[in-house]
C-alpha positions in Angstrom: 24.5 50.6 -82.7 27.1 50.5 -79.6 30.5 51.9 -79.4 33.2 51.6 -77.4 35.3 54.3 -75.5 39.0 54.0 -74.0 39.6 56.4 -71.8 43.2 57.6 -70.5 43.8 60.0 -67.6 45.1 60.8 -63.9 43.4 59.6 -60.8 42.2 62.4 -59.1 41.8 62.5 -55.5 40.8 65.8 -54.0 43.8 67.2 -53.3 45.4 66.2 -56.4 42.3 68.1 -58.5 42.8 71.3 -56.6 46.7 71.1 -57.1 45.9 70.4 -60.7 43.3 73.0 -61.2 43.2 75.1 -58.4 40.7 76.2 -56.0 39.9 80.0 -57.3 41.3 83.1 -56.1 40.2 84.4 -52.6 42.0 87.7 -53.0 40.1 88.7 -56.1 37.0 87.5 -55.1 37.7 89.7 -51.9 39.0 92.5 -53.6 35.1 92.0 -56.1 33.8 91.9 -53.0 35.0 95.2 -51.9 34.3 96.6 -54.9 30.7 95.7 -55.0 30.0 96.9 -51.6 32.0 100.3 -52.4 29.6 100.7 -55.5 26.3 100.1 -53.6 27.1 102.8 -51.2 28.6 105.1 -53.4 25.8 107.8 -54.2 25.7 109.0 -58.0 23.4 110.2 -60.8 23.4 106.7 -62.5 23.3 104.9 -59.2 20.2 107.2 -58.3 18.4 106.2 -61.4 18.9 102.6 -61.2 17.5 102.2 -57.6 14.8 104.6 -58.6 13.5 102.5 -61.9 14.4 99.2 -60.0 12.0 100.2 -56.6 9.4 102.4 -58.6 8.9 100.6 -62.0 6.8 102.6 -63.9 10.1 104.8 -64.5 11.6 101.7 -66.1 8.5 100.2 -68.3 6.4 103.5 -69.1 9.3 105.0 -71.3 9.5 102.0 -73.3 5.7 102.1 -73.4 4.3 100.8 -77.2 1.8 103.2 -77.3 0.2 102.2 -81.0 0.5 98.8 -80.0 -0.2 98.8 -76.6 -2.6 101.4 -75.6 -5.6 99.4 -77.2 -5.1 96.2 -75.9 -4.8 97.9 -71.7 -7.4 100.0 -72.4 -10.2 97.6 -73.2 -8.7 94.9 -70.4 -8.5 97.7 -68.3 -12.0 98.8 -68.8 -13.1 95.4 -68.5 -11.8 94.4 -65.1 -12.8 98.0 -63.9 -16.3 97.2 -64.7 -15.9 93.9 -62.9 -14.5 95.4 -60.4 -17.8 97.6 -59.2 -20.0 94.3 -58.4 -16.9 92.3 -56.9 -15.9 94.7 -54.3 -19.3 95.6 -52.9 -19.9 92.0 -53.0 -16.2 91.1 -51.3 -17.2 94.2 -49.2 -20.3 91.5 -47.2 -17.9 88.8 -46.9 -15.7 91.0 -45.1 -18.5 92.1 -42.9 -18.6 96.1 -44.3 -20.4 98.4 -45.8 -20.3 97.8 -49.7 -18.7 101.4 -50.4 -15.6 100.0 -48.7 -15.1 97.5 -51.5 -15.4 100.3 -53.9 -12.2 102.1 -52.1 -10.9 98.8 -52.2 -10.9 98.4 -55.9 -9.4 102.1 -56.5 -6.6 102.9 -54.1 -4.6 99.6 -54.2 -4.8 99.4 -58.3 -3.5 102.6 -58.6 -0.9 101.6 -56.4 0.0 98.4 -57.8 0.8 100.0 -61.2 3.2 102.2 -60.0 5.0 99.9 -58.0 4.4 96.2 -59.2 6.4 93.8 -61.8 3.6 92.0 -63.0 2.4 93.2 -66.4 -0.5 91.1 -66.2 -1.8 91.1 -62.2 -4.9 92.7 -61.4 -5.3 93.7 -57.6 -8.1 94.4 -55.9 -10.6 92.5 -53.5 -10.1 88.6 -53.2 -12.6 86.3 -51.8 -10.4 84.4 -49.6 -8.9 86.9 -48.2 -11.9 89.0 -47.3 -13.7 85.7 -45.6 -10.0 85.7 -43.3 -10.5 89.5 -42.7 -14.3 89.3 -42.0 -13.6 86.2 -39.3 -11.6 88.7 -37.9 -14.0 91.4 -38.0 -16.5 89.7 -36.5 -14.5 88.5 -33.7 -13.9 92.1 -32.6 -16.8 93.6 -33.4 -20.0 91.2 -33.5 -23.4 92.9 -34.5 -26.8 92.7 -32.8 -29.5 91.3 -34.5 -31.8 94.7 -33.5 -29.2 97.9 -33.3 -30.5 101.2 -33.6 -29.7 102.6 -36.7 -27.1 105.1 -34.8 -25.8 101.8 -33.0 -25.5 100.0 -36.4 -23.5 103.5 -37.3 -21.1 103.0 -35.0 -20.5 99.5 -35.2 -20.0 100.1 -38.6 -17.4 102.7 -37.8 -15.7 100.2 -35.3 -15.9 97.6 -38.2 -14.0 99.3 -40.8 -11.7 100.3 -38.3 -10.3 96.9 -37.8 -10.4 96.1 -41.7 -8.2 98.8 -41.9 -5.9 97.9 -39.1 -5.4 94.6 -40.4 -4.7 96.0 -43.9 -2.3 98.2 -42.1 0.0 95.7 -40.1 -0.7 93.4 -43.7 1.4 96.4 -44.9 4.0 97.3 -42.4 4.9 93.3 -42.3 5.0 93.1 -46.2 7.5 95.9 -46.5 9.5 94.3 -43.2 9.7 91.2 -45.3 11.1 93.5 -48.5 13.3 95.2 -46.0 14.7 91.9 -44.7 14.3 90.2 -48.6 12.4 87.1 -47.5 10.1 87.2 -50.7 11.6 83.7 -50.8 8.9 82.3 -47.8 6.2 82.4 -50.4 7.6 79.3 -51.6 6.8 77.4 -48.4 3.0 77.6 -49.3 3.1 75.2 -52.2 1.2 75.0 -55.3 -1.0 71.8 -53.4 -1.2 74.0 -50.2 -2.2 76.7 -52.3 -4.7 75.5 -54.2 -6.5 73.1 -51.2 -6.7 75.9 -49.1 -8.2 78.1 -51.6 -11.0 75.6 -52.6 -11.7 75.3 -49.4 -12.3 78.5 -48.4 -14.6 78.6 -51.4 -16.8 76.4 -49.5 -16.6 78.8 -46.6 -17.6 81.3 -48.9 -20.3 79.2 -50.4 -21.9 78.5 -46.8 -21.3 82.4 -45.9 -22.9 83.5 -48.2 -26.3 81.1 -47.9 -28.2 83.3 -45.3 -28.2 86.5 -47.4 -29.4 84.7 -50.8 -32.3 83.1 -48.1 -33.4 86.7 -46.5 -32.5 85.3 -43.0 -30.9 87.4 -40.5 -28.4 85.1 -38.4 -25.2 86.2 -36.4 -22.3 84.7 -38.1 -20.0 81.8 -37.0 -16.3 82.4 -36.5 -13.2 79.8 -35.2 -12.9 75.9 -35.3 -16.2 74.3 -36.8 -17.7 77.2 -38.3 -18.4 76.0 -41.5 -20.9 72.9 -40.0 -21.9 75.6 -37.4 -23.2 78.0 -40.2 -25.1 75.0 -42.0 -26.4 74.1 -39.0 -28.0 77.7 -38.0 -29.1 77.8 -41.7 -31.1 74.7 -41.8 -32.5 75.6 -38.1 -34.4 79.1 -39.5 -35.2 77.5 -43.1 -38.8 77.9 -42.1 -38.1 81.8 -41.8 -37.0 82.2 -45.3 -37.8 85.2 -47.4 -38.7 84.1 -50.6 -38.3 86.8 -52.5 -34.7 87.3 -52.0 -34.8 83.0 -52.2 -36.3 83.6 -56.1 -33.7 86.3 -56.3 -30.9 84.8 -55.6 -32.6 81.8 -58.4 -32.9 84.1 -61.1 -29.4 85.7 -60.4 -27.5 82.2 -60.4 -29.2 81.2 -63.1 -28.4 83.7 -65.2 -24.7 84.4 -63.6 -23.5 80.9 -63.9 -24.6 79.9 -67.6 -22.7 83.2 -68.9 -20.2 82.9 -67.2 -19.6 79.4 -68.2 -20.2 80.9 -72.3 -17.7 83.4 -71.1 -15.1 80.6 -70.8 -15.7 78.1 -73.4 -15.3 80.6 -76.2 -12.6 83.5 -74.3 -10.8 82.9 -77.5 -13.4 83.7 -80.1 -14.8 86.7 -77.4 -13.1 90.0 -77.9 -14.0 91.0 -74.2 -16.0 88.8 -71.9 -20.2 89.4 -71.2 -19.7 92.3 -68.2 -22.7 89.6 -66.8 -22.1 90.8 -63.1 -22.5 95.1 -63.4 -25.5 93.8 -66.6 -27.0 92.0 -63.3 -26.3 94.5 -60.9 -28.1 97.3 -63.0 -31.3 95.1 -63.7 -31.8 94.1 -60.0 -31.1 97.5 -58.9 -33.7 98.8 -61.3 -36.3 96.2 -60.3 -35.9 96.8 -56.6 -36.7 100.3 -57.0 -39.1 100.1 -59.3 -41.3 97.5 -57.4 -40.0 99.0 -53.8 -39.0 95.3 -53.0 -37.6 96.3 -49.8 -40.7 97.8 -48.1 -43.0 95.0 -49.6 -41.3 91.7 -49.1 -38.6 93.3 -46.3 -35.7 92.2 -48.8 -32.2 93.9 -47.8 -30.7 96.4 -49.6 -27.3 97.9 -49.8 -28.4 101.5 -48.4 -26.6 104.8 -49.0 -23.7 104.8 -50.8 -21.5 108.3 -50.6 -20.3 109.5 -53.6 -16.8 111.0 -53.6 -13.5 110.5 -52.1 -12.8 109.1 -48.3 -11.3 111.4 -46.3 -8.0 110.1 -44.3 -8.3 108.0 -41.1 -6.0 106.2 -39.3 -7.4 102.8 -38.5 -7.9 101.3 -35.0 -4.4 100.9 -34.0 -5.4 99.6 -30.7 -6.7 96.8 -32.2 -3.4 95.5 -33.4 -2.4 93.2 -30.9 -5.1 91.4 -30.9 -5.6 91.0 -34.8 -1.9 90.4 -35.0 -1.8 86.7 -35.7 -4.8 86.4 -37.7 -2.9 89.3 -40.1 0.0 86.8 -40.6 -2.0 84.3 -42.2 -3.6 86.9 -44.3 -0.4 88.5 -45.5 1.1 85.2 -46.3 -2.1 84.3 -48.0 -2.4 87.3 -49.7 1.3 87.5 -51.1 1.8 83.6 -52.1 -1.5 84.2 -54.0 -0.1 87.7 -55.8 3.0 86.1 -56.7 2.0 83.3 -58.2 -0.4 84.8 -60.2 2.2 87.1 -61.2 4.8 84.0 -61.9 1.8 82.3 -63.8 1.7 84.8 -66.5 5.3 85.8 -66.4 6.1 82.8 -67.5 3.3 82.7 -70.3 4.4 85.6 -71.8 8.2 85.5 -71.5 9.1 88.1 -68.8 10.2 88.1 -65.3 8.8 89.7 -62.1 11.0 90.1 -58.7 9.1 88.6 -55.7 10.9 91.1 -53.5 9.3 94.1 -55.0 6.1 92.3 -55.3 6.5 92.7 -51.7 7.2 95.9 -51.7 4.5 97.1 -54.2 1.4 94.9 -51.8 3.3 96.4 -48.7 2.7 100.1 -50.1 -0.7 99.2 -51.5 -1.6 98.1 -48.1 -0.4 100.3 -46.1 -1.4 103.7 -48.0 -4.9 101.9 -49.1 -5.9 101.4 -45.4 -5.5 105.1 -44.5 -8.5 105.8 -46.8 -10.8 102.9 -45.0 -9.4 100.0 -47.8 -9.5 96.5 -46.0 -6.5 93.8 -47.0 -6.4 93.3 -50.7 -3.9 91.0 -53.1 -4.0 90.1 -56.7 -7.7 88.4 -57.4 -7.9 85.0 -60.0 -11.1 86.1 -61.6 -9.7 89.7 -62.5 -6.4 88.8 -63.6 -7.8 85.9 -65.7 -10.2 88.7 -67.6 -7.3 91.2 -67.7 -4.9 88.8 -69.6 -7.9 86.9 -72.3 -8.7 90.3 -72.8 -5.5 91.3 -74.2 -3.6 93.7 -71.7 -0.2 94.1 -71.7 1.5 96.1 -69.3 0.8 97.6 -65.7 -0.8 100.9 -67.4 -4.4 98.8 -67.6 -4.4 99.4 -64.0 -5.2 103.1 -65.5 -8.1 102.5 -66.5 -9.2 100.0 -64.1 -9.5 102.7 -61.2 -10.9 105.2 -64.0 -14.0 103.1 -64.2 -14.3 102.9 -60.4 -13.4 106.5 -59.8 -16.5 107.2 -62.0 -18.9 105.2 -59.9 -17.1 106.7 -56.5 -17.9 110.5 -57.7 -20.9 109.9 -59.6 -22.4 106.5 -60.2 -22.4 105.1 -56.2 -25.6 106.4 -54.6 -27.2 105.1 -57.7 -27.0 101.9 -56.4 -29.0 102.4 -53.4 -31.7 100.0 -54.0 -29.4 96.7 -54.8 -30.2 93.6 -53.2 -27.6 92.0 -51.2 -29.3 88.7 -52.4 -27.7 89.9 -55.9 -23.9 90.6 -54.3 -24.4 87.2 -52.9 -25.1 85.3 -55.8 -22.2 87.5 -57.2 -19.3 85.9 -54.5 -20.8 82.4 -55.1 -20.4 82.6 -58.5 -16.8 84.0 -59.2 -15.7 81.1 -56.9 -16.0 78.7 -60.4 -12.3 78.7 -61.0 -11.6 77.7 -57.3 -14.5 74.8 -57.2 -12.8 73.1 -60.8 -9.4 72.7 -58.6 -11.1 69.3 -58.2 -10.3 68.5 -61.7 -6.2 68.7 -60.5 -6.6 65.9 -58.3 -6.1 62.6 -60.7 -3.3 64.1 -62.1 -1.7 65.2 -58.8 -2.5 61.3 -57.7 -0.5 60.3 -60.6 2.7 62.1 -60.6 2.8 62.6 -57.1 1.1 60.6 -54.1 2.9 62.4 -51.7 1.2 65.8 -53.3 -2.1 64.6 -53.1 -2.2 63.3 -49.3 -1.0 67.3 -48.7 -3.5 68.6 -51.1 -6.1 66.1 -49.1 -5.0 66.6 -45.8 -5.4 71.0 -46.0 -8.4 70.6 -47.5 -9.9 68.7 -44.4 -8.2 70.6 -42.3 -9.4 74.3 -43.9 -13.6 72.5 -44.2 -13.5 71.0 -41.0 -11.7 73.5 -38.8 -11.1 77.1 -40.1 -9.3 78.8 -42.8 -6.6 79.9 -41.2 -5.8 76.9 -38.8 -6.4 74.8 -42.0 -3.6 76.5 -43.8 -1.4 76.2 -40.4 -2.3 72.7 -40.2 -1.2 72.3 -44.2 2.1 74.2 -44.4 3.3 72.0 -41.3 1.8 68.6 -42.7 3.8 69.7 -45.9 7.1 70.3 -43.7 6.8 67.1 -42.3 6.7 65.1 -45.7 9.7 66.8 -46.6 11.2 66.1 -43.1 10.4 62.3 -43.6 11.8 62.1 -46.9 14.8 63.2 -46.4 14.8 60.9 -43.4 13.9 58.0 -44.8 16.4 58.4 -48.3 17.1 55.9 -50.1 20.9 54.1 -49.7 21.9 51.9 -52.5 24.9 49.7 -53.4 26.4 50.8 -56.8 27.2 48.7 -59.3 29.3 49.3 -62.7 28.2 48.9 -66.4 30.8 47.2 -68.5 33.5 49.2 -70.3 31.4 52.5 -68.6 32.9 54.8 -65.5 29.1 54.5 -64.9 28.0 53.5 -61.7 24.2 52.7 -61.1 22.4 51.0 -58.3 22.2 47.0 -58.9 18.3 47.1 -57.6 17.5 48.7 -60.8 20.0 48.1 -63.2 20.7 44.2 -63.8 23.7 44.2 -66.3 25.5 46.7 -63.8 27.7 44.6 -61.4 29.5 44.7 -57.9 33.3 45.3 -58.2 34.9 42.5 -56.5 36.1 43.1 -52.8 34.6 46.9 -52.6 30.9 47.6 -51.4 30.2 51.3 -53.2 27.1 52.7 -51.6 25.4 56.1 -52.6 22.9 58.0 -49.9 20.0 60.0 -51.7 19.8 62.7 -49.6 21.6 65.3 -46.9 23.1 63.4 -43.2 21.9 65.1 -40.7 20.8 64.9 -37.1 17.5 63.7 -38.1 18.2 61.0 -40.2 21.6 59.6 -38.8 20.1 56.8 -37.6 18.3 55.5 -40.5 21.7 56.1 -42.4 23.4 54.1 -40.2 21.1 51.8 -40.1 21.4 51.2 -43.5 24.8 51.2 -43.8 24.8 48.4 -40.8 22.4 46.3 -43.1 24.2 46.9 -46.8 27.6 45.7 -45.0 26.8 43.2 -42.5 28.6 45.2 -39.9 26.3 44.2 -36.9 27.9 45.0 -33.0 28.2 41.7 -32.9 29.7 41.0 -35.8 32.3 43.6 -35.8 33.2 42.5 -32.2 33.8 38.7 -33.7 35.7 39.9 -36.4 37.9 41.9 -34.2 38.3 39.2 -31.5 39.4 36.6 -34.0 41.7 39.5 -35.6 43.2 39.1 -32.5 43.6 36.3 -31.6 45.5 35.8 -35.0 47.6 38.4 -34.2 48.7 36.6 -31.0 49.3 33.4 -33.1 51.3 35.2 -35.3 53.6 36.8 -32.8 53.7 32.8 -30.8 55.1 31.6 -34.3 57.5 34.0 -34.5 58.9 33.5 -31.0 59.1 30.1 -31.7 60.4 29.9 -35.6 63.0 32.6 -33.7 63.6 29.9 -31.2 64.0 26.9 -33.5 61.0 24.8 -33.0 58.8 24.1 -35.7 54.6 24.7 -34.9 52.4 22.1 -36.6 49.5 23.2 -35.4 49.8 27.3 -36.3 49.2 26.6 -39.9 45.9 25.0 -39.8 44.5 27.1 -37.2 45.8 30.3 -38.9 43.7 28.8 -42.2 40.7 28.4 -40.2 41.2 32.0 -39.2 41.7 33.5 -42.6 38.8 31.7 -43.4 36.6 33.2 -40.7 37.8 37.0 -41.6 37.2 36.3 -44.8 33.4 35.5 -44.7 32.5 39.1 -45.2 34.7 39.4 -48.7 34.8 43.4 -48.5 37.9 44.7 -48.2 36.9 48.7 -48.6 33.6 50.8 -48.3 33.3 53.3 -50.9 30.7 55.9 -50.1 29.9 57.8 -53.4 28.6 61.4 -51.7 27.4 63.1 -55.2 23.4 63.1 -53.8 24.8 64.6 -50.5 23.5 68.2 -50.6 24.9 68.8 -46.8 26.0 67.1 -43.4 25.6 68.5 -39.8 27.8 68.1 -37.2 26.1 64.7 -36.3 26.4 63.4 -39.4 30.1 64.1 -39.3 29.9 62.1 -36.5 28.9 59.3 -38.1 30.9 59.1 -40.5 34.0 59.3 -38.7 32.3 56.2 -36.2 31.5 54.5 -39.4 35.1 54.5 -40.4 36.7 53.5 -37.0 34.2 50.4 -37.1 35.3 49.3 -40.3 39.1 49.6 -39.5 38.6 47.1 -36.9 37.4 44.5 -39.5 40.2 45.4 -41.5 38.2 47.7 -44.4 39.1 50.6 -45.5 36.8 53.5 -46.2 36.6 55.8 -49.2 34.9 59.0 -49.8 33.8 60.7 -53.8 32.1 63.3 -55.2 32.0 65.3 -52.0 30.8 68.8 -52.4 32.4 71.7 -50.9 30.4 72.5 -47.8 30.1 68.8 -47.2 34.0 68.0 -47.7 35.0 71.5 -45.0 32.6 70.0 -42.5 33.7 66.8 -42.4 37.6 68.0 -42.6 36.8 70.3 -39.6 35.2 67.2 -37.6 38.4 65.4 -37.3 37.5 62.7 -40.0 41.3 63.2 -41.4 42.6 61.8 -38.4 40.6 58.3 -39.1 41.6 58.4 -43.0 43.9 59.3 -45.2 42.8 62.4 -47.3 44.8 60.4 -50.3 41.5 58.3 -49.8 38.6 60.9 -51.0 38.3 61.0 -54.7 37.1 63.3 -57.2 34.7 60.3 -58.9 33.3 56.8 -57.9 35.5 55.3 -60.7 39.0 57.1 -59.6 38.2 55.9 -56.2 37.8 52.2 -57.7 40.6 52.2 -60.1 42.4 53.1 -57.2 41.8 50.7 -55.0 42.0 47.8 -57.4 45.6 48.8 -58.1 46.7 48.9 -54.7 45.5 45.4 -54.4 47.0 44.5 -57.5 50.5 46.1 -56.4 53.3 46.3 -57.5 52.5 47.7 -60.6 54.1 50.1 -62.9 51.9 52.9 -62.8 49.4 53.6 -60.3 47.7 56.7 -61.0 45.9 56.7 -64.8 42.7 55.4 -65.5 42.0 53.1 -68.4 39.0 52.2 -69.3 
């Protein structure tokens, strides 16, 4: 059923609106202005308080803690991650080329942290594969291992190893809380949700291939820079001959028994109070079995070694080394944080709060920095961990509690225990939490159906993160996704506008066929900002939509002269008495040949115009003086504010009327169709 609506109002141009309505008052919003920046350096009791719950966040959430109905629910999630936690970080601790008790630390400090000074309720921080297979490339550049050190030489490299961990989890830190102190939490949203989750399945197949020599037994130096991936598989299938197979039917029985349960673990989270605790379970048994049958005097199988119980004692890391770890660190803290946050986003969303990406960089910043004075190497939120933590029903930052509890129990008392372990076993371990990152894959026909563009970015940092390195891959994807955006709003779309019957609505004609051309005006509408970049495909277009060729306009203008002179010659002679037979046929011909193009105004409808440059401006005042040589007059509508000052301050009033930039396409066209239909009695409502 269809109705009809008349419609009766002013024609609004721009100035006209503002007169009408006004523009808002710049006193007040000075005088506000004042005020606010009077208030935030006042120093008071309340003021005090509010900086001190809004920077240290505990203060805000803890004393509206639901103890009966919260303390349950954080303390079994807590105690599960925490017991996650103990095989993860000694594993995490081999991909970043340290000693396993360094992933311990790893799992304490920065989740003790994180609770007192992150906004996400449900984030679990700790050790993350990806980022400890970016620190470990860097580790290994700096301080590559012989093959046959001493074992006071392999205590000193080890010394020298940690120390660079810990100076990249350092800088990690002092950059974080730069970018808090500067607010840019915003740049997280340059490594898209395609960038984000290419890169991080393919670093699980750096990972994968990383982690192949120690679930072999072989004892190879490992590969670092462009290539290393293929030049890891390569060494690997070189020495397959020198396997040891019993940390080959090891790693067998561990994966076989990891992945399965942890595949139950997922199908049926929702019936499962708390997930199988399948890693520590494993961790225990092979430790057990390796003692009991001596497996590493036997069958020469590697072991994790001596593990010191109690705290670290205070170090400063190897500040020297910060130059040269310096770019490697940004990738890491960007990695790192757009990881964190969007983890924290995830499940803010989920369960109906909000988290403040500035103080997110603020809490990894301080977890960072503090965490690598006790010999801690970079961490971030983990997937695996924060996944648990939610499923198993925690509900505020105070699981973080008793998290570190559980791994402050193995640090004092548990650690040397696990003397005996295989590294086969924290191996299989890292393989096998990097399920969630391999079923990305699953993404991909969707992201090929809503979005193509998505997809070849998704595609393309993949490649680039196998083939070359992770963190030239993630380079390579973050400026492959720039340029997409680049060439789309480059290559925008610019459509003529046509109007539905008894409607002010104005759609393009390409996809709407019952919406028509107004007679005698050409409406175009650009899809995207005018800017230096893109100028001359807008012009181009605009050349094409209205015929307007060089040559063309220079026809047009030379016959608009020449009528001009005819005019004038009849004149002089109708002033002189003669009578000119031949004017009036040749000024038809004329009239005709002017005629041709049938447009007697451009309106350009400027509502999808988010900005315009200088340039831009530019062009738009050329535009204009291009069509007043062919006799057509140019309109403006729906200019924003930004966009309206710029091309005011350009000097485009002094090619057009400001009477001639309208509020709405259908003011600007009402308009124009009564001064062609003049004289008229009124000439500023619009009935429709």
């Amino acid at each position: 059923m269809s109705a009809s609506v008349a419609v009766y109002r002013n024609i609004y141009t721009e100035d006209r609106f503002k007169q009408s309505y006004g523009t808002g008052d710049k006193t007040g919003e000075g005088e506000r202005l004042r005020d606010k920046l009077v208030k935030r350096c006042r120093c008071s009791q309340p003021a005090f308080l509010h900086l001190l719950k809004e920077r240290v966040p505990i203060f805000n959430w803890l004393p509206k803690y639901r103890l009966k109905k919260w303390l349950l629910g954080d303390m079994v999630a807590g105690l599960t991650v925490g017991i996650l936690h103990i095989p993860q970080g000694m594993a995490f601790a081999l991909l970043t080329s340290v000693a396993p008790i360094y992933g311990l630390y790893t799992s304490f400090f920065p989740v003790v942290l994180y609770m007192l000074f992150g906004t996400g309720r449900h984030v679990s921080t700790g050790t993350f594969a990806v980022v400890s297979l970016m620190t470990g490339s860097v580790v290994e550049q700096l301080v590559p291992v012989g093959l046959n050190s001493s074992s006071a030489e392999a205590a000193d490299i080890e010394a020298q190893r940690i120390g660079v961990a810990s100076a990249v989890a350092f800088l990690s830190g002092i950059m974080m809380i730069c970018m808090f102190g500067l607010q840019l939490g915003f740049l997280a949203t340059y490594l898209s949700e395609p960038i984000v989750k290419a890169f991080t399945s393919g670093a699980a197949f750096h990972v994968t291939v990383s982690q192949l020599q120690s679930m072999l037994g072989l004892r190879l130096p490992r590969h670092t820079g462009p290539f290393s991936l293929f030049k890891t598989l390569a060494s690997v299938l070189e020495n397959l001959p020198d396997t040891n197979m019993a940390e080959f039917l090891i790693s067998l029985v561990c994966l076989s028994v990891l992945v399965p349960v942890k595949e139950i673990n997922m199908r049926f989270r929702q019936r499962l109070r708390t997930p199988v605790p399948v890693e520590i379970l494993t961790v225990i048994i092979a430790t057990g079995v390796a003692y009991g049958s001596s497996l590493d005097s036997k069958y020469e199988v590697q072991i994790v070694g001596h593990i010191p119980a109690g705290f670290p004692r205070p170090r400063m890391p190897a500040l020297h080394t910060l130059p040269e770890v310096a770019g490697d660190t940004v990738a890491i803290t960007f990695v790192g944080y757009a990881v964190s946050v969007s983890l924290a986003m995830i499940y803010a969303d989920k369960h109906g709060y909000s988290i403040h990406p500035n103080q997110e960089l603020l809490a990894h910043g301080i977890s960072n920095t503090v965490s690598s004075l006790f010999t801690c190497f970079p961490s971030s939120a983990t997937l695996a961990t924060t996944n648990i933590l939610e499923s198993a029903g925690g509900f505020t930052q105070l699981s973080g509690l008793f998290t570190s509890l559980v791994v402050l129990v193995v640090l004092l008392l548990i650690g040397p225990l696990f003397y005996f372990l295989p590294k086969a076993v924290l191996a299989c371990i890292n393989v096998s939490s990097l399920r969630q990152m391999f079923l990305q894959f699953q993404d991909l026909p969707d992201l090929w159906r809503v979005s193509k563009m998505d997809f070849v970015v998704w595609l393309v940092t993949w490649l680039s993160v196998v083939v070359l390195n992770v963190d030239l891959g993630l380079a390579i994807g973050v400026v492959f996704s720039m340029m997409t955006v680049i060439c789309r709003t480059q290559r925008a779309d610019c459509s003529v506008l046509g109007r539905a019957s008894n409607t002010e609505i104005y759609r393009p004609i390409e996809q709407h066929s019952k919406c028509y051309e107004i007679p005698g005006v050409k409406i175009l509408t650009y899809n995207g900002p005018i800017y230096y970049g893109n100028r001359s495909f807008f012009r181009q277009a605009v050349t094409r939509l209205l015929g307007l060729t060089p040559e063309r306009i220079r026809s047009i203008e030379k016959t608009r002269k020449k009528q001009e002179r005819r005019e004038r010659e009849a004149i002089a002679t109708v002033e002189a008495g003669v009578a000119n037979t031949s004017f009036s046929s040749e000024n038809e011909f004329i009239q005709s040949e002017t005629s041709n193009s049938e447009i007697q105004a451009v309106l350009i409808d400027c509502s999808s115009v988010i900005f315009v440059d200088v340039a831009g401006a530019r062009l738009f005042i050329q535009v204009c003086t291009e069509c007043q040589k062919v006799g057509v007059r140019i309109y403006l509508s729906n200019c924003n504010e930004s966009v309206l000052k710029i091309l005011t301050s350009s000097g485009l009033m002094n090619y057009m009327s400001p009477q001639h930039i309208f509020v709405t396409v259908h003011d600007a066209v009402v308009y124009i169709q009564q001064q062609k239909e003049k004289p008229m009695e009124n000439t500023n409502t619009v009935w429709v």
